[in-house]
C-alpha positions as CSV (number, residue, x, y, z in Angstrom):
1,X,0.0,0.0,0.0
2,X,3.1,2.6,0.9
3,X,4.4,1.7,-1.9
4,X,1.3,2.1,-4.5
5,X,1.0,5.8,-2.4
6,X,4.7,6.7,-3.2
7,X,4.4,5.9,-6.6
8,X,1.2,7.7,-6.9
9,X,2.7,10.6,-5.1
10,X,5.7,10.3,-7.5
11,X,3.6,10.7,-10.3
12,X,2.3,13.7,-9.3
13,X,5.6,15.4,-8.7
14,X,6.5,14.4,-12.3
15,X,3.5,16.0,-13.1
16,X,4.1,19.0,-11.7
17,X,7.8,19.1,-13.5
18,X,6.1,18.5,-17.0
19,X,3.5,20.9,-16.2
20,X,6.3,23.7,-15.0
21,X,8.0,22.9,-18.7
22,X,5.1,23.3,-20.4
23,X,3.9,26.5,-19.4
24,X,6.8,28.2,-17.8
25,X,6.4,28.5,-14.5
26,X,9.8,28.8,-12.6
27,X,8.1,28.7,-9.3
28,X,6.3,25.3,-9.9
29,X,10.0,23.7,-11.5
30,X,11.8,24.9,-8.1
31,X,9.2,23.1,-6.2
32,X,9.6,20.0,-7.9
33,X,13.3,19.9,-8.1
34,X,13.2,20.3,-4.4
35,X,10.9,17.5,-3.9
36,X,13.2,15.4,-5.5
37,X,11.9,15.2,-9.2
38,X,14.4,13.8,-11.8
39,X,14.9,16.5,-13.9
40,X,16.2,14.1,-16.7
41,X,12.4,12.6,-17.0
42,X,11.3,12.9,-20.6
43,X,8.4,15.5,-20.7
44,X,7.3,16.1,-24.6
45,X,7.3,13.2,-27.1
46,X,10.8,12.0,-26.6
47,X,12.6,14.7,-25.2
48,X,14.0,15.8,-21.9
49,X,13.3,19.1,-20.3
50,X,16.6,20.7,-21.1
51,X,15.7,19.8,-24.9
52,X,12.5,21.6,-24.6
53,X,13.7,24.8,-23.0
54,X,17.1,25.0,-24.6
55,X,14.0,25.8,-28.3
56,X,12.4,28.2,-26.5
57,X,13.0,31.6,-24.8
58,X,13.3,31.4,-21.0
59,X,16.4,31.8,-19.6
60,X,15.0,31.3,-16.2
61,X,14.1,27.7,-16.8
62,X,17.1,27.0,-18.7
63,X,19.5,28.8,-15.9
64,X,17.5,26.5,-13.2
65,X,17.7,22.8,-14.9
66,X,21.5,23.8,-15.9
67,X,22.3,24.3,-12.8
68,X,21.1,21.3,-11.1
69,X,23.6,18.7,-9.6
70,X,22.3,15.7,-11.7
71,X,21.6,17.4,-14.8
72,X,22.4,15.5,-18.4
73,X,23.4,18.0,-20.8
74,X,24.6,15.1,-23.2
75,X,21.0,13.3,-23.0
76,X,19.5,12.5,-26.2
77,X,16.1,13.1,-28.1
78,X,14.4,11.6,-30.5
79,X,16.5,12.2,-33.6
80,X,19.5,11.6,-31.5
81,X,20.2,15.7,-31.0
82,X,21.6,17.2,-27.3
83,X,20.4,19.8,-25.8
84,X,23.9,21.7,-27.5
85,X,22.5,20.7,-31.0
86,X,19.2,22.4,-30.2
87,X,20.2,25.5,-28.4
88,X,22.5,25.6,-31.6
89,X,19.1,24.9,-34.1
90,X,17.2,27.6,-32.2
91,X,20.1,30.4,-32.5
92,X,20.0,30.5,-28.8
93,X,23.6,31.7,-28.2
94,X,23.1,32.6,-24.8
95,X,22.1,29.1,-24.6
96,X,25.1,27.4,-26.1
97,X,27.4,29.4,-24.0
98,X,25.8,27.8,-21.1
99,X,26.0,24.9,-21.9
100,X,29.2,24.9,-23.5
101,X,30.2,26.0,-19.9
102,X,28.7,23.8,-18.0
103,X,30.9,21.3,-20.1
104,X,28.5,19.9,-23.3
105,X,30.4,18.5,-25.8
106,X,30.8,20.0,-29.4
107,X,32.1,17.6,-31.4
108,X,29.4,15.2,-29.9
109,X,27.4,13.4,-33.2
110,X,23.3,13.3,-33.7
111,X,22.0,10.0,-35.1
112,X,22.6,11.0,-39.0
113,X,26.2,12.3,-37.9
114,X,25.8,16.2,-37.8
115,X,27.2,18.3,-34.9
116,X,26.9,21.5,-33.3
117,X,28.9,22.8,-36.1
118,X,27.2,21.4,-39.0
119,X,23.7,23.0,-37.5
120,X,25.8,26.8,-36.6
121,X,26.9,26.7,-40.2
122,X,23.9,25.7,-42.0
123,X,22.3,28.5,-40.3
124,X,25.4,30.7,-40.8
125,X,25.1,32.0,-37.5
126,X,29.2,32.9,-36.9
127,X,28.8,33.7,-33.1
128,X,28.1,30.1,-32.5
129,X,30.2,29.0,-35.0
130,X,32.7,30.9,-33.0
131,X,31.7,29.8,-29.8
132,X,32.0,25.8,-30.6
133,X,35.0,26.3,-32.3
134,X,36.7,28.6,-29.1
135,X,35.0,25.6,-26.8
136,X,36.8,22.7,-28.6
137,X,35.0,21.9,-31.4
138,X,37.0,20.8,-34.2
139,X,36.9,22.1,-37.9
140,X,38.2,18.5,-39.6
141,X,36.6,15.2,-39.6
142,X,33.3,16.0,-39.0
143,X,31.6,14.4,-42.0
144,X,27.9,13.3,-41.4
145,X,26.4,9.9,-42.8
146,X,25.9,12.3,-46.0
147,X,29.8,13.1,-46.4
148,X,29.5,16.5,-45.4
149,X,31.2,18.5,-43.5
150,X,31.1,22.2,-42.1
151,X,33.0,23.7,-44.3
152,X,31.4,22.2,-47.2
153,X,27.9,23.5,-45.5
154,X,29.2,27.2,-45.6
155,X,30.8,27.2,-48.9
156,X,27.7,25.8,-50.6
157,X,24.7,24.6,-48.7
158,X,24.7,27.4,-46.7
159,X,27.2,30.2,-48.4
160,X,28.8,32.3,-45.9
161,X,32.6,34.0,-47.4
162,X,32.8,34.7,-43.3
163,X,32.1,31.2,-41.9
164,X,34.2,29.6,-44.4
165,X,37.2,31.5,-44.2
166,X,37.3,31.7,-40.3
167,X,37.0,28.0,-40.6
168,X,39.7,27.7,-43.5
169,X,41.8,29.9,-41.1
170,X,41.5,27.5,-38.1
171,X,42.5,24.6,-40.7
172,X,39.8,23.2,-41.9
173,X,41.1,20.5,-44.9
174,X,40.5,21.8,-48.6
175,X,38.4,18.8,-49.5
176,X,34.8,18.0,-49.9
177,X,32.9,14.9,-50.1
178,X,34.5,11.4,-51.1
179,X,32.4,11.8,-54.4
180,X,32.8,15.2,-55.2
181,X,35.7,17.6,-54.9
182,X,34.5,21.0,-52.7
183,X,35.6,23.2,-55.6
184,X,34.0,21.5,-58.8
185,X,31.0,20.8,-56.4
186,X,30.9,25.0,-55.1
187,X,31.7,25.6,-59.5
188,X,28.2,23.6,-59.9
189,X,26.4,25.5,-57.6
190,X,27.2,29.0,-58.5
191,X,25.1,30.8,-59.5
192,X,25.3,34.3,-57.8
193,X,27.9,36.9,-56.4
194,X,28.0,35.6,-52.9
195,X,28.6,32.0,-54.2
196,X,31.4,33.5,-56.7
197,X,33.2,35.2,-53.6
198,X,33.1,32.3,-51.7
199,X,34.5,30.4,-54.2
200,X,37.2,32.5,-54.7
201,X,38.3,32.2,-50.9
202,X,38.8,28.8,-51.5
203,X,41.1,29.5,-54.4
204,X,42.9,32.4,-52.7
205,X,43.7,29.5,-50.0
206,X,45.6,27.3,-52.6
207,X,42.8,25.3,-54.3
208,X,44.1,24.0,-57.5
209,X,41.9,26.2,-60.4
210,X,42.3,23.0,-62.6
211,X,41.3,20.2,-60.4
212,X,39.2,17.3,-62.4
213,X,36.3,15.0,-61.0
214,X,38.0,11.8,-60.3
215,X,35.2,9.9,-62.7
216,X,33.6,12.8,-64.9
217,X,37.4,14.5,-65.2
218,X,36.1,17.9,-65.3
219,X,37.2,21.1,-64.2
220,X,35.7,24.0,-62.8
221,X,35.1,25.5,-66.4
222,X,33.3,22.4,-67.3
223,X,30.9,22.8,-64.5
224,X,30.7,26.5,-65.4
225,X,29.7,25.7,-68.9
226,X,26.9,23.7,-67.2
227,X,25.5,26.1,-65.1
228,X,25.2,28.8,-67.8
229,X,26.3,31.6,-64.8
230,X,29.0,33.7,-67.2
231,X,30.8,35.9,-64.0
232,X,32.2,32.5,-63.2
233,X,33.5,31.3,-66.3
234,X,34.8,34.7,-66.9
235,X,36.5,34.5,-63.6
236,X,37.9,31.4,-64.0
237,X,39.4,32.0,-67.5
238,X,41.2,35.2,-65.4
239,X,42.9,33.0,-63.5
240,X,44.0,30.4,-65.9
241,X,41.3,27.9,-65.7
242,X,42.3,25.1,-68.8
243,X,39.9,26.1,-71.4
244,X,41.5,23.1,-73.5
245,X,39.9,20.4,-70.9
246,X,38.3,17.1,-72.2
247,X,36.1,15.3,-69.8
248,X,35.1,11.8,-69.7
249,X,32.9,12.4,-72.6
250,X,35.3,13.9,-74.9
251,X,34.0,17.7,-74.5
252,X,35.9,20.6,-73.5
253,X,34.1,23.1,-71.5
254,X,32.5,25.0,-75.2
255,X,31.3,21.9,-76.4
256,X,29.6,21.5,-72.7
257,X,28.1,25.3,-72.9
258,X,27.1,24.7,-76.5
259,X,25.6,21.2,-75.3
260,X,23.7,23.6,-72.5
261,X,22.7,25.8,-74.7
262,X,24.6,28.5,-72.5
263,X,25.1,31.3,-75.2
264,X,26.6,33.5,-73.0
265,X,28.8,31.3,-71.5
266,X,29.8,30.0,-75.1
267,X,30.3,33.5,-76.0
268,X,32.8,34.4,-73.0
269,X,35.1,31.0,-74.1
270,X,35.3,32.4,-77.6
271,X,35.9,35.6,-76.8
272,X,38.5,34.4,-74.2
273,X,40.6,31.8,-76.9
274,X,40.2,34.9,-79.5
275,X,41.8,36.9,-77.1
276,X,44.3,34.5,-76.6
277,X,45.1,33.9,-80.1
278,X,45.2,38.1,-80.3
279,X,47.8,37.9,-77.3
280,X,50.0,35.2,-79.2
281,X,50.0,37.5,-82.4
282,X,50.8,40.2,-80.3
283,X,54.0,38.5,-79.1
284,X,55.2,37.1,-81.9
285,X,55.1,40.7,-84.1
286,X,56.7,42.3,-80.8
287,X,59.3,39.8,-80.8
288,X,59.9,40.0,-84.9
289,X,60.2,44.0,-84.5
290,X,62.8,43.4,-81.5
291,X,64.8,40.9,-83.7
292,X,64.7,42.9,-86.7
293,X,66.4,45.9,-84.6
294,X,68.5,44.0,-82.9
295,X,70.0,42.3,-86.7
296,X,70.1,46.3,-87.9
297,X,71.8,47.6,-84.6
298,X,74.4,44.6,-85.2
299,X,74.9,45.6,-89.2
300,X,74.9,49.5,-88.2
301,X,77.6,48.3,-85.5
302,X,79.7,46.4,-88.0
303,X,79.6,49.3,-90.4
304,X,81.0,52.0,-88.0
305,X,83.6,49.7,-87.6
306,X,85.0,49.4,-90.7
């Protein structure tokens, strides 16, 4: 019977916990916690109450279950996320600080492999990036189950020229995903000015221009040629991009554009190899002239002599 009356009473306490969650009442959470109510208990559909606060917008509840003796900042939801993960989801910074404080890992992995850092840059939120990074979170070999990593995430999921060249200056590695190199896959997806910027980062830190696809053996300009986006092919050309490429197909990057129907594009590579062909002409008539003087200062020389 004592025992049925303790549970029952037990209930009621957890209750009273859930309840405080729920509607925020700080009040009715310090009364349970000093009753003796686990403050791990799950309280909404699979998550704990430091999950559900660390979404929301009281720092009161938040600064109450954090400081508790027995707290689990590491516990898990659902989909596998911490309370770190979600603070991070929610752009709670104040939040993350906390917790990052209180000692939460930022390197720890969600189900589907994403961390703090893949979540901060998606949303391309550099305080937290910052903050994980400052905290011990690392920059390299952080791939999720997908293959991708931060950098990857703010160079073209989520393009921020900031994010990704604080994390290129803490070391992040110059690669992307096992299947496609971060350049030819950032060359694919531009298609705007920010993209182009950020791209250029990536080159200004020693990315080979002329890189291929291990399989498609493309470069950049291929994937330019694709895309139809001009500013980059023009770019590209400017900084000696191969224009002379063959892929796996056979093509160079004109055929591609033609291909694509990419006038513009196709346009900017003939104007480019016309202007190369120009250049070359150039040269050699310079270097004709120069020869020719040089043979009439050497007779004009020989004359005086004699």
């Amino acid at each position: 019977m004592s025992n049925t009356i303790n549970e029952t009473g037990q209930r009621k306490l957890d209750q009273l916990f859930v309840k405080a969650i729920q509607q925020c009442q700080a009040d009715k959470l310090v009364e349970a916690i000093s009753k003796g109510v686990d403050p791990n208990i799950e309280v909404y559909h699979g998550q704990a109450a430091l999950h559900v606060v660390s979404e929301g917008d009281n720092m009161s509840l938040f600064n109450i279950l954090i400081k508790h003796p027995n707290i689990n900042i590491e516990i898990r939801n659902f989909e596998g996320f911490t309370p770190l993960m979600v603070a991070t989801i929610n752009s709670r910074r104040d939040m993350v600080l906390g917790l990052l404080r209180k000692g939460a890992d930022p390197n720890a992995a969600s189900a589907l492999g994403n961390r703090a850092l893949h979540f901060a840059c998606r949303l391309s939120h550099m305080g937290i990036v910052f903050d994980l990074i400052t905290n011990g979170g690392q920059v390299n070999g952080l791939s999720n189950c997908f293959d991708v990593t931060p950098l990857a995430i703010a160079a073209i999921d989520s393009p921020s020229m900031i994010i990704t060249r604080y994390l290129l200056r803490k070391g992040a590695v110059l690669s992307g995903s096992k299947q496609f190199p971060l350049l030819l896959e950032c060359a694919l997806a531009c298609n705007n000015e920010r993209r182009l910027a950020t791209l250029r980062i990536l080159i200004d830190y020693g990315m080979d221009i002329n890189q291929v696809h291990p399989m498609e053996k493309r470069n950049c300009l291929h994937y330019a040629a694709i895309s139809g986006y001009t500013p980059l092919a023009e770019y590209l050309l400017s900084e000696g991009a191969d224009l002379d490429a063959i892929d796996a197909t056979g093509r160079t990057p004109l055929e591609i554009a033609r291909d694509h129907q990419n006038s513009d594009v196709v346009w900017a590579l003939k104007h480019w190899r016309r202007r190369k062909k120009i250049n070359f002409a150039d040269q050699k008539a310079i270097i004709e002239v120069l020869s020719s003087s040089i043979e009439n200062m050497k007779g004009t020389t020989s004359k005086t002599k004699n």
